[in-house]
C-alpha positions as CSV (number, residue, x, y, z in Angstrom):
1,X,0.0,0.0,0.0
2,X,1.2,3.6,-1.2
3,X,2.2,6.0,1.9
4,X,1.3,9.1,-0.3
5,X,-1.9,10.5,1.9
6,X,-3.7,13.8,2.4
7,X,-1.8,15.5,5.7
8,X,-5.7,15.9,7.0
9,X,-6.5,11.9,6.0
10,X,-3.9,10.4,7.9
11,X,-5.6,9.2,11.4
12,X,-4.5,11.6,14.4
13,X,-3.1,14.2,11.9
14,X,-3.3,17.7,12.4
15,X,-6.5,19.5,11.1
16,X,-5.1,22.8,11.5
17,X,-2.3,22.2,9.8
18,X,-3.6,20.3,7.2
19,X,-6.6,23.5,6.4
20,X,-4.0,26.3,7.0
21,X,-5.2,27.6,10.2
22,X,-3.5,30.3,12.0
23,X,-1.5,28.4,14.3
24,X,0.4,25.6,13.9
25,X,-0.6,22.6,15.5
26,X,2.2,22.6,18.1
27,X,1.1,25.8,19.3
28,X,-2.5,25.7,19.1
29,X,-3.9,25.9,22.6
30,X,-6.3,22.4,23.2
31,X,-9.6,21.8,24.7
32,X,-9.3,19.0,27.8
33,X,-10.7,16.4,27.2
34,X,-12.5,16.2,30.2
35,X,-16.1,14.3,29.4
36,X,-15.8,10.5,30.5
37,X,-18.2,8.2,29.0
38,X,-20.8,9.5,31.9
39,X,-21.3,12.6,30.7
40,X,-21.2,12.1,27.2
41,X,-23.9,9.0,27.2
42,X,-25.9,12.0,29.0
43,X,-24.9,14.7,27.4
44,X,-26.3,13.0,23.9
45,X,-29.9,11.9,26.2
46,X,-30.0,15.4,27.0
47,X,-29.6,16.6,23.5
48,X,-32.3,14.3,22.6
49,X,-34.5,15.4,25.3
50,X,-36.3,18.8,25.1
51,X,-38.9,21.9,25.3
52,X,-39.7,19.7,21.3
53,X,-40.8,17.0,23.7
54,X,-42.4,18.9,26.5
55,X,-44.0,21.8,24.8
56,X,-44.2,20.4,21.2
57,X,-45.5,16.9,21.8
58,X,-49.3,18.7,22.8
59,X,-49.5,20.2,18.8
60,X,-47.8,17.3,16.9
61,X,-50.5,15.2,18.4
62,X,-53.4,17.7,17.3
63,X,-52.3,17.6,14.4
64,X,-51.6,13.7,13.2
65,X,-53.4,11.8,16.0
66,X,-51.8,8.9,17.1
67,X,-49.4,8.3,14.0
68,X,-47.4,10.3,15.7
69,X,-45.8,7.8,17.0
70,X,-44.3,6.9,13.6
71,X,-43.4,10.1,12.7
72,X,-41.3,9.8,16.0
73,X,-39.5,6.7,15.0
74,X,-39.3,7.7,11.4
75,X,-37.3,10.9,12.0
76,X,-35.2,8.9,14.8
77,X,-34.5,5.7,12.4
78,X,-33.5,8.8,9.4
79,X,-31.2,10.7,12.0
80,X,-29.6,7.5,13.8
81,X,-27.9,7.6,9.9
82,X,-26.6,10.7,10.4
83,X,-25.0,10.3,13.7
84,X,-23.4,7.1,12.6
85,X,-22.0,9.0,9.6
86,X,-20.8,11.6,12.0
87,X,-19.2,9.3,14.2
88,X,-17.1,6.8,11.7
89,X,-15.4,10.1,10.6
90,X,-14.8,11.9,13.6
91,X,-13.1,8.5,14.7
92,X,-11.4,8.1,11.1
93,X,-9.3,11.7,12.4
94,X,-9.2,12.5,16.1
95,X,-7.4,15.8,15.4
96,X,-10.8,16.2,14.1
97,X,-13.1,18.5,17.0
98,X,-16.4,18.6,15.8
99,X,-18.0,18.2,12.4
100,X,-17.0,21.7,11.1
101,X,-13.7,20.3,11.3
102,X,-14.5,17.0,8.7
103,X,-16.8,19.4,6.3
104,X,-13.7,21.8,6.0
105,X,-11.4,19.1,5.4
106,X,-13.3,17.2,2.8
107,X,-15.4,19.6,1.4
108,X,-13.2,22.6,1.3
109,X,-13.0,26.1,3.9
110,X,-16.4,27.5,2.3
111,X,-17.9,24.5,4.2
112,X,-16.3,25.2,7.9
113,X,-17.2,28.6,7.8
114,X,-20.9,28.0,6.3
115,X,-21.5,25.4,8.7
116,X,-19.8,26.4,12.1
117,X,-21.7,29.8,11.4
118,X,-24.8,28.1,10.7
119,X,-24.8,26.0,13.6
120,X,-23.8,29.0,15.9
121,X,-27.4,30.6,14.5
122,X,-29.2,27.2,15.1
123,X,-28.4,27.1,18.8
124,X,-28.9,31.1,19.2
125,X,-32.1,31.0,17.6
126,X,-33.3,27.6,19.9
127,X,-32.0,29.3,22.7
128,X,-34.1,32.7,22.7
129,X,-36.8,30.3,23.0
130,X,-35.5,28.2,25.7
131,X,-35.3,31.5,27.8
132,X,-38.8,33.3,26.5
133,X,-40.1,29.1,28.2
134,X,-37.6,29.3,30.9
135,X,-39.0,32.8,31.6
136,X,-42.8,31.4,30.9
137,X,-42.0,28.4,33.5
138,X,-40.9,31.1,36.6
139,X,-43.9,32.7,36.0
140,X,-46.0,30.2,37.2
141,X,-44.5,30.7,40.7
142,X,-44.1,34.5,40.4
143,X,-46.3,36.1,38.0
144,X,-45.9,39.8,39.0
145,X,-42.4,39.0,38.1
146,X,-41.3,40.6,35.0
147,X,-40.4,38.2,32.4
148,X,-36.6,39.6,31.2
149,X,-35.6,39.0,35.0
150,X,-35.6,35.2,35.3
151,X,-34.0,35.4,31.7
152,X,-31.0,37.4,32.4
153,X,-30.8,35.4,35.4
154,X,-30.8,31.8,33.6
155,X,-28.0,33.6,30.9
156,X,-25.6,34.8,34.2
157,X,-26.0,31.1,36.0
158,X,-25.6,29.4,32.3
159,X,-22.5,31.7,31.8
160,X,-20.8,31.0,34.8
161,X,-21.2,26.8,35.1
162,X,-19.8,27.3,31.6
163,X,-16.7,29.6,32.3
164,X,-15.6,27.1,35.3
165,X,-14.7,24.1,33.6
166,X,-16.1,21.8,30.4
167,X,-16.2,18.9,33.5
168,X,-18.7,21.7,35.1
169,X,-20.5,21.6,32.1
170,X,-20.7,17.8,31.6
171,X,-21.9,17.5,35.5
172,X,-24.5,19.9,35.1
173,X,-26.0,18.5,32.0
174,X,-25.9,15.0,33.7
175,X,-28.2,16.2,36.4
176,X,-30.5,18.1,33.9
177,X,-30.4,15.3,31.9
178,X,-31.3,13.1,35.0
179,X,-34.4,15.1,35.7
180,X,-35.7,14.9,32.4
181,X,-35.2,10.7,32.4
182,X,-36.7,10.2,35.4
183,X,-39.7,12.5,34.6
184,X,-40.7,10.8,31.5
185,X,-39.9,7.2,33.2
186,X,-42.6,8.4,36.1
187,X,-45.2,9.4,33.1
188,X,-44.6,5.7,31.5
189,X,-45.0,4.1,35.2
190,X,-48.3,6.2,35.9
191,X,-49.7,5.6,32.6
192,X,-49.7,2.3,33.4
193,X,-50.8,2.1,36.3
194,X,-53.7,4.2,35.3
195,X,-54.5,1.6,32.0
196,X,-53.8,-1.3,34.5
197,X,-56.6,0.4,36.9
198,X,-59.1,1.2,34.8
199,X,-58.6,4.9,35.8
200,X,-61.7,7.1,34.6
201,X,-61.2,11.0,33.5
202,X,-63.8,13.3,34.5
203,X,-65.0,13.1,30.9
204,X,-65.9,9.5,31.0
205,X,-63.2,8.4,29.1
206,X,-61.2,5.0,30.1
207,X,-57.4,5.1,30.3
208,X,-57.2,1.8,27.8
209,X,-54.6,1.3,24.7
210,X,-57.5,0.6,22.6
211,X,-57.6,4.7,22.3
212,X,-54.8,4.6,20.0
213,X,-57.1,3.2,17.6
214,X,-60.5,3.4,18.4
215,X,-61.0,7.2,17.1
216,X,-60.1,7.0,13.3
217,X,-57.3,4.6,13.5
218,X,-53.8,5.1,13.5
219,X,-54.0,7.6,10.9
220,X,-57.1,10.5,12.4
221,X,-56.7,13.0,10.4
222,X,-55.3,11.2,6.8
223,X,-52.0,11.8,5.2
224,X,-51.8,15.3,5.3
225,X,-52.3,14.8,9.1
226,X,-49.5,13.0,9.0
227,X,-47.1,15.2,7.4
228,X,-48.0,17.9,9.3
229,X,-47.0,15.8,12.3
230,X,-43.4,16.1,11.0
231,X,-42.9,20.2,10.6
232,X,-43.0,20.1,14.5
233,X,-41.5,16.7,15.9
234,X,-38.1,17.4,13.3
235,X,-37.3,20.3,16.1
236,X,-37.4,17.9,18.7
237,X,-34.9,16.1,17.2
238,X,-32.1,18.9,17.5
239,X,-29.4,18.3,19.4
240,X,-28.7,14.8,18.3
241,X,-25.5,15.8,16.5
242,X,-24.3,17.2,20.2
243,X,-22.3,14.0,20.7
244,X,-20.2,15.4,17.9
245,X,-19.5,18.6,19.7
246,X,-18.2,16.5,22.6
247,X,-15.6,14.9,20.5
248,X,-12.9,17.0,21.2
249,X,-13.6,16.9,25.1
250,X,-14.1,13.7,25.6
251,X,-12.0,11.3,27.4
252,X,-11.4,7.7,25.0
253,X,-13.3,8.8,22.2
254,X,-13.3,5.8,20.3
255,X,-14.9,3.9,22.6
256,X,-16.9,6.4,24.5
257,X,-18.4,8.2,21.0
258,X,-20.0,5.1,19.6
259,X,-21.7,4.1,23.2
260,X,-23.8,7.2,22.8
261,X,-24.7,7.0,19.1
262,X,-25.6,3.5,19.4
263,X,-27.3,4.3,21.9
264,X,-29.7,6.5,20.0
265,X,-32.3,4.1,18.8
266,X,-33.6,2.5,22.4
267,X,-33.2,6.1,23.5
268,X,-35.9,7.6,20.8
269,X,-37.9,4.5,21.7
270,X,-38.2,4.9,25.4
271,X,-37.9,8.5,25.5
272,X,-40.2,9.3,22.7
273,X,-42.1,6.7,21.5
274,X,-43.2,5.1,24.7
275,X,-44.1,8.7,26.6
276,X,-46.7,9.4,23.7
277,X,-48.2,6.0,23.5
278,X,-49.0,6.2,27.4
279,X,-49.8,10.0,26.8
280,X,-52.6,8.9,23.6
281,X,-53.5,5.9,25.9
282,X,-54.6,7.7,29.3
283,X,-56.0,11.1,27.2
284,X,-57.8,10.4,23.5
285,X,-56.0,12.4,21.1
286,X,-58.5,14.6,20.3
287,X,-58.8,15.9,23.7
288,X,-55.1,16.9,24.0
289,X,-54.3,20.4,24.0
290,X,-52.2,21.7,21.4
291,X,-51.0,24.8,23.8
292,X,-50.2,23.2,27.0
293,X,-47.9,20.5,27.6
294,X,-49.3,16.8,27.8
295,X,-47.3,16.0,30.5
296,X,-48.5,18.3,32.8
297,X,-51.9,17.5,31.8
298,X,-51.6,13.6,32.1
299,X,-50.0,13.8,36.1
300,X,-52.8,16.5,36.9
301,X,-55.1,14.2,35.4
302,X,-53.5,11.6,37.7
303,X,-54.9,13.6,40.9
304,X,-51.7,13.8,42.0
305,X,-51.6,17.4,44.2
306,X,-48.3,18.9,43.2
307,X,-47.6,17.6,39.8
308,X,-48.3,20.7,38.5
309,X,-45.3,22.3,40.3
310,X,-43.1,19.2,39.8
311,X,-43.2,18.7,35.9
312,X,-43.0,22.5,35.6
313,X,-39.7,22.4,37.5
314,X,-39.1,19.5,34.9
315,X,-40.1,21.1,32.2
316,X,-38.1,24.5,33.1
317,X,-34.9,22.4,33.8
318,X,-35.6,20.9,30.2
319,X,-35.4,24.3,29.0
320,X,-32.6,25.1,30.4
321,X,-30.7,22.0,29.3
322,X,-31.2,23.2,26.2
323,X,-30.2,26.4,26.7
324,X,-26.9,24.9,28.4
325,X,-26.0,22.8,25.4
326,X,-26.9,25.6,22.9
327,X,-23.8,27.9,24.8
328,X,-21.4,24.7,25.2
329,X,-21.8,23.9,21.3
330,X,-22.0,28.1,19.6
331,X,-18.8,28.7,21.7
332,X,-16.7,25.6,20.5
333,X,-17.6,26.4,16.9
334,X,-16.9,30.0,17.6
335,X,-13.3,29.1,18.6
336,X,-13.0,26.7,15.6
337,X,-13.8,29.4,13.6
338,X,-11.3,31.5,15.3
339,X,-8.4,28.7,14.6
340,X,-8.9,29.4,10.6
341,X,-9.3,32.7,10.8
342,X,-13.3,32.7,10.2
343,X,-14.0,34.6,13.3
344,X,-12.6,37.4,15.2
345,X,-8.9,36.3,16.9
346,X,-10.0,36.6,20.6
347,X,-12.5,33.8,20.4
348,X,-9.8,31.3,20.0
349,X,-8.4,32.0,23.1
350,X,-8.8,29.8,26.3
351,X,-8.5,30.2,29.8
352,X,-6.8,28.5,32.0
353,X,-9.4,26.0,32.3
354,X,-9.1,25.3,28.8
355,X,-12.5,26.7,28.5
356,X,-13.2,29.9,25.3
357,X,-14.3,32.3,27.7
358,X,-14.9,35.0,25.0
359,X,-17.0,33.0,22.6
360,X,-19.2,32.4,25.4
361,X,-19.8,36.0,26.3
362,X,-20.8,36.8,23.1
363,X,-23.4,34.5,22.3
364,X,-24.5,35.2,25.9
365,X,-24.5,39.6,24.7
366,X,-26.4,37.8,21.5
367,X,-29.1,35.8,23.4
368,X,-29.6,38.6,25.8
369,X,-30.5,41.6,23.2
370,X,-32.1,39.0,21.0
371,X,-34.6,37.7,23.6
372,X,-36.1,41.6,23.9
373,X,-37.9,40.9,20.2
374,X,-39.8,38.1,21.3
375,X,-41.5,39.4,24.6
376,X,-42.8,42.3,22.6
377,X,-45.0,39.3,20.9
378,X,-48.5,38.7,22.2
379,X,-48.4,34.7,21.0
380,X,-45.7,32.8,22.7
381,X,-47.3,29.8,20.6
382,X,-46.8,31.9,17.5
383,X,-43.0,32.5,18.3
384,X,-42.4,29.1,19.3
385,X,-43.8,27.7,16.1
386,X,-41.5,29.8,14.0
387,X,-38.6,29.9,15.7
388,X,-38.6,26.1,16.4
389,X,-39.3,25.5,12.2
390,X,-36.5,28.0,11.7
391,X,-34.0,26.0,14.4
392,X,-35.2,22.4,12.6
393,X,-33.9,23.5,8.7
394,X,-31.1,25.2,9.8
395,X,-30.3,21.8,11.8
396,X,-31.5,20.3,8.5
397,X,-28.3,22.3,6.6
398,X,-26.1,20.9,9.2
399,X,-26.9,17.1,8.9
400,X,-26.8,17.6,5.5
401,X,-23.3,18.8,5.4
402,X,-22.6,15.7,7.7
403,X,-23.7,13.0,5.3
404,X,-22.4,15.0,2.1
405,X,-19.3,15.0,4.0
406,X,-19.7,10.8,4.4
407,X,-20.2,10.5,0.6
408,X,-16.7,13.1,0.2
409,X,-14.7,10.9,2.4
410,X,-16.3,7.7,0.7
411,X,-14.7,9.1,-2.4
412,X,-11.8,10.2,-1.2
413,X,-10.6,8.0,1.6
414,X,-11.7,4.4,1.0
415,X,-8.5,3.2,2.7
416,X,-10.0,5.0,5.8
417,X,-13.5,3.6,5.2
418,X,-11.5,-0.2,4.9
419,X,-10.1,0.3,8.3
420,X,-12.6,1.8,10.1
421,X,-14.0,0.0,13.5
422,X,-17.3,1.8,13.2
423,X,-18.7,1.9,9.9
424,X,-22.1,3.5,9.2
425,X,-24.7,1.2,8.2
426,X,-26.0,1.2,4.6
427,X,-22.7,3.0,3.5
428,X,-23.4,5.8,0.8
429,X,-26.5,4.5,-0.1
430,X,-28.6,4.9,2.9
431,X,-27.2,8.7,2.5
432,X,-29.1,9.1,0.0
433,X,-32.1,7.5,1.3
434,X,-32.0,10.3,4.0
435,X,-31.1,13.0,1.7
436,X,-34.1,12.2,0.1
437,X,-36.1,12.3,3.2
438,X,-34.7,15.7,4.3
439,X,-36.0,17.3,1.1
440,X,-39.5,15.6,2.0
441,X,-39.5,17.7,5.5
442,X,-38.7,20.8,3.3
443,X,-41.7,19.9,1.5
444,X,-43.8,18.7,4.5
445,X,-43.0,22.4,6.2
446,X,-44.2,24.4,2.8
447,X,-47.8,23.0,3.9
448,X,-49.1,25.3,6.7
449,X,-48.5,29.0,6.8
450,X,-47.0,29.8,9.8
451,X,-44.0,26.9,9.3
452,X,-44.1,27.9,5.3
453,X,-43.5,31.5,6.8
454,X,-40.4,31.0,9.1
455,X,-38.9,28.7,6.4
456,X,-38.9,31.2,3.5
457,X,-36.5,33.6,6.4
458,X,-33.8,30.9,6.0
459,X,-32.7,32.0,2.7
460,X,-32.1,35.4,4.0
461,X,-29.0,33.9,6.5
462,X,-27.4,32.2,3.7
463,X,-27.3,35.2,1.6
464,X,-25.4,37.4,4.7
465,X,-23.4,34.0,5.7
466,X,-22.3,34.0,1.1
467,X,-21.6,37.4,0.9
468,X,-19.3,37.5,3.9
469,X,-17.3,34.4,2.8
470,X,-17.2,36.5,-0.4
471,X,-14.9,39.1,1.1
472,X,-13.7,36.3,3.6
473,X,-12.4,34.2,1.0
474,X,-10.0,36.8,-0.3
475,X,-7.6,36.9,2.4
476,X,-4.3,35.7,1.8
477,X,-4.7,32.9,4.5
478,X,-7.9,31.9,3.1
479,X,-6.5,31.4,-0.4
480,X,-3.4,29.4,1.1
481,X,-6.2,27.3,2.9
482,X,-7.7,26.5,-0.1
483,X,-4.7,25.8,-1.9
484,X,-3.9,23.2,0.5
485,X,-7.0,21.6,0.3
486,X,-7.2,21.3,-3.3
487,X,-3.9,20.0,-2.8
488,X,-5.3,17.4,-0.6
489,X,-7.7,16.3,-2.8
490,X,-5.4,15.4,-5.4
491,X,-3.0,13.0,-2.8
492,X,-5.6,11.6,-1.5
493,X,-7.0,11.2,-5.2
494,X,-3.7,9.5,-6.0
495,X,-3.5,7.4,-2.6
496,X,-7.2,6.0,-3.3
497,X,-6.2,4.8,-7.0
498,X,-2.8,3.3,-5.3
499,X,-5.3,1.4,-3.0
500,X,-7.4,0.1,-5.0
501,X,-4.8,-1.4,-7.6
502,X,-3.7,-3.4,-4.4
503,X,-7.0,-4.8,-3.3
């Protein structure tokens, strides 16, 4: 076998030399890696877990009845793809930090700086509405309170269990994540004990699993139900790709990464699948309430005197999980894009925790001023609708990057793919398959107004994100970056034609 390989393809070679960045590898200051296979397993449950669940759960099952549970294990079966994608090449390159890293170095700069950016904006955008809930959720115990109070309060806490240490981070996200487990495992133990009772609501109705079917079927509302079930239960999907994030923080990562992506499947089925079906079985579908969460309604339904307070303190720690991720993931991508020269110099530096204390001020400054547009709105359903649809296809972008990266490093690297311990299932095929299914969700979200509304403002950011790689692009370093890369492309071209002949 040829030793002529790309400097980036070579496993445990430097990325930042290999894409040009600023510093040479030697001197480039390091995250710790810091996550052990605890935090990360729960770091990934957390990402799974959220206000999409809580909040969203009520309207996707308004609007497609019970085969909502499909589109649950539809979307989770398509993304499980992506994460195992995700994961074969962060472990085919451990210089590699997070999957801005793998797009640059496959796809070329334009794709490090268009996704970082982009994902920087998904996590912004999700978080403004994490604090208008988290703000929402204090209410409830303090209702003269005003609402930008308990938001800049949740930003300062956020800020500082982030500026301590990335372990700080990974403990506090356990414990949220804990919460959030053991409140949907008490919903799944009540809802059975309620069906295995007999329990009677104050309608008349009978908690029994025969009301998952006996109201129209499986399918209520018909196929356009069932589409519309997906423009809402995508968003609670985001976060998945989280475990990614972690890559470059976490302690083993090649055996500790693939635990929490295999993972993913019993995790969407017990977390997701089995909380609705005990939701739909204790409360008909057509009696759940689009605007208020079904879990609160199900343990008040229960009779049990302070559920109320209990799953909003669920619900509000949800939130802020969310919230936590959102500034752990837009300030490691802000000091990736720092490294190459994509973002301003100061955001690449670290403390002496090892922790970018500058990228996580600003996107703090930028949730902060941001969350003053959406009080001034009357319809916190309204907001969340479009903000969530505008969080799920800018997600969308970022998956997709993910998989065409997969089908670039197919290409490119087959040696890589040959050796590889953790191969994605289905190969370049199955990308497809999913490619295919993302551009059915585009479709699925041009059929209501208000998700047809907030998807026709995504254009606009990739319009300001092209014209600023436009001038970006120009700079000496940047041309020397892509220089290298195309560079790259043609020894790795000539090392996969060398490998090949010798099979």
């Amino acid at each position: 076998m040829s030793k002529v390989t790309s400097p980036a393809g070579r496993p445990g070679a430097s990325v930042a030399r290999s894409s040009g960045s600023i510093l040479p590898s030697s001197e480039q200051p390091h995250l710790a890696r810091s996550l052990s296979n605890r935090h990360i397993q729960l770091i990934a449950i957390g990402g799974a877990i959220g206000t999409g669940l809580f909040m969203g759960s009520g309207k996707t099952i308004s609007l497609a009845g019970p085969s909502v549970i499909f589109v649950y294990m539809i979307i989770g079966f398509m993304l499980f793809f992506v994460m195992r994608a995700m994961g074969e090449l962060l472990l085919s390159n451990l210089a590699y930090k997070s999957f801005s890293d793998f797009a640059g170095d496959l796809l070329g700069p334009w794709a490090a700086f268009f996704t970082s950016w982009t994902y920087w904006l998904c996590w912004i955008v999700t978080g403004i509405a994490e604090l208008i809930a988290i703000a929402i959720y204090v209410g409830y115990w303090w209702p003269d309170l005003p609402l930008w109070i308990p938001a800049l309060i949740a930003i300062g806490v956020l800020l500082l269990l982030n500026l301590s240490t990335v372990k700080a981070f990974g403990e506090t996200e356990f414990w949220f994540a804990l919460i959030k487990i053991v409140a949907i495992v008490a919903l799944i133990v009540v809802g059975l004990v309620m069906v295995a009772t007999r329990f009677e609501a104050p309608g008349g109705t009978t908690a029994s699993f025969s009301n998952l079917w006996n109201d129209g079927g499986m399918f209520p509302t018909g196929p356009m139900g069932f589409v519309a079930g997906f423009q809402i239960a995508v968003f609670a999907f985001v976060g998945l790709e989280l475990v990614g994030t972690t890559a470059a923080e976490a302690k083993d990562p090649e055996k500790n990464l693939p635990k929490a992506i295999n993972s993913i499947p019993l995790r969407i089925m017990l977390f997701y699948v089995l909380a609705l079906i005990m939701i739909m079985t204790v409360t008909p579908w057509r009696e759940v309430t689009a605007d208020v969460s079904p879990f609160v309604a199900m343990f008040t339904l229960a009779g049990l005197g302070i559920a109320a307070s209990v799953i909003n303190f669920v619900v509000l720690t949800s939130a802020a999980s969310s919230a936590n991720s959102g500034l752990y993931s837009t300030s490691r991508m802000q000091y990736g894009l720092a490294g190459e020269g994509d973002a301003p110099r100061r955001f690449g530096r670290l403390t002496r925790r090892k922790v970018p204390a500058n990228a996580l001020l600003f996107s703090c400054m930028f949730l902060a001023t941001s969350a003053l547009l959406l009080y001034a709105n009357k319809s916190i359903i309204e907001v969340f609708t479009v903000v969530t649809t505008m969080s799920a296809v800018l997600f969308m972008f970022v998956w997709t990057i993910i998989l065409t990266s997969y089908l670039a490093y197919r290409r490119r690297r087959p040696q890589l793919h040959a050796a590889s311990k953790f191969r994605m299932p289905g190969g370049v095929w199955m990308c497809w398959v999913v490619l295919g299914f993302f551009g059915f969700l585009i479709w699925a979200l041009t059929q209501k107004a208000d998700t047809l509304e907030a998807l026709l403002m995504v254009p606009v950011w990739f319009v300001i994100l092209g014209s600023a790689w436009a001038i970006i692009r120009r700079r000496p370093e940047h041309r020397a970056r892509q220089s290298l890369h195309e560079a790259a492309v043609r020894i790795d071209a000539v090392a996969a034609a060398e490998w090949a002949a010798t099979r």
